[in-house]
C-alpha positions in Angstrom: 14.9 10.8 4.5 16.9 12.6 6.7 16.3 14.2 10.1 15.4 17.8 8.9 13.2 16.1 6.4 11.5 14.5 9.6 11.3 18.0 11.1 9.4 19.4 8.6 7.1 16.9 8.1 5.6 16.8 11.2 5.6 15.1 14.3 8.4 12.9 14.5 7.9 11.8 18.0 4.5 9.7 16.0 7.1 8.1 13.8 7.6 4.4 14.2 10.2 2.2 13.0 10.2 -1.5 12.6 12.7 -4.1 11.5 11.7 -7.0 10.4 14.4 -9.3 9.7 14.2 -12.4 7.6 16.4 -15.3 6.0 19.6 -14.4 5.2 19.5 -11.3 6.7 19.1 -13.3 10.2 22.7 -13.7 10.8 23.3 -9.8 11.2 20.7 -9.9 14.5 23.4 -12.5 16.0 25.5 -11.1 18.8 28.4 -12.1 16.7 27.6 -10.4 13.5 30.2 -7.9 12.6 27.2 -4.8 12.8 26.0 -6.1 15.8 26.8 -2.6 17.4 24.5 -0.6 14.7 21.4 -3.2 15.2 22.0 -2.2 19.2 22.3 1.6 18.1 19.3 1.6 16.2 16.9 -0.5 19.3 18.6 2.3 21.6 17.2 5.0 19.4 13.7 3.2 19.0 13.7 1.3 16.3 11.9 -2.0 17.1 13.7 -5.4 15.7 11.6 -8.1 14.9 13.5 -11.1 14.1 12.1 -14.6 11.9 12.0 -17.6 13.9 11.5 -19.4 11.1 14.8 -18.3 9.0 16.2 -19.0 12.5 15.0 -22.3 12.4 16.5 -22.5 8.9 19.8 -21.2 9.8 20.1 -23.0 12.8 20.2 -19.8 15.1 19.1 -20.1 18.8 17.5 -17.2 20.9 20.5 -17.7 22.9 22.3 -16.6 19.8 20.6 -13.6 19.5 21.5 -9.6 19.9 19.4 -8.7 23.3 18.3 -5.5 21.5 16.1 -7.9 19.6 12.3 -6.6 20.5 10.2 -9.6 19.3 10.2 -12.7 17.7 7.2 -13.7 15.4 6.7 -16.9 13.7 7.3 -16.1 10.2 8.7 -12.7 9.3 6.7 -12.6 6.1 3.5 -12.9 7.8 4.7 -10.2 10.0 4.9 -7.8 7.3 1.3 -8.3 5.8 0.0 -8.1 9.2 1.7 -4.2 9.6 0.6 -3.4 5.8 -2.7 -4.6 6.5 -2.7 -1.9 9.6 -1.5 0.9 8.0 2.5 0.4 8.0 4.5 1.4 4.9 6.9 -1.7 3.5 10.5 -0.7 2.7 12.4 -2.6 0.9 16.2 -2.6 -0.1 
């Protein structure tokens, strides 16, 4: 959806974005990760990050490790997910 698609739907200032990142995917919230930039772009424009301790675990990543523009860190990312769907949050997938 694009950002005149927003417009027109309504209010976009309601619209909340959250990603939650798990297993392989982990390595791209590390400060190191070549799109480290665009993870920092999209916490600057709102977007919360959520990142897996438990793939971190896995992978053998550290907080310390870490983009700062990550929001939150939960447990397990999957259980994350349920918890949103469960309170109204829509699941997208790629």
């Amino acid at each position: 959806m694009c950002s005149s698609d927003l417009e027109s739907a309504g209010d976009k200032d309601s619209l909340a974005i959250a990603l939650v990142v798990q297993g392989l995917a982990t390595d791209m919230l590390k400060t190191d990760s070549p799109v480290a930039k665009g993870v920092s772009d999209a916490a600057g424009r709102g977007i919360e990050i959520v990142a897996c301790e438990y793939s971190m675990k896995v992978r053998k990543v550290t907080r310390e490790q870490m983009n700062a523009s990550v929001t939150r860190y939960v447990p397990f990312g999957g259980m994350e997910i349920v918890k949103r769907q469960g309170e109204g949050w829509a699941y997208l997938r790629p």
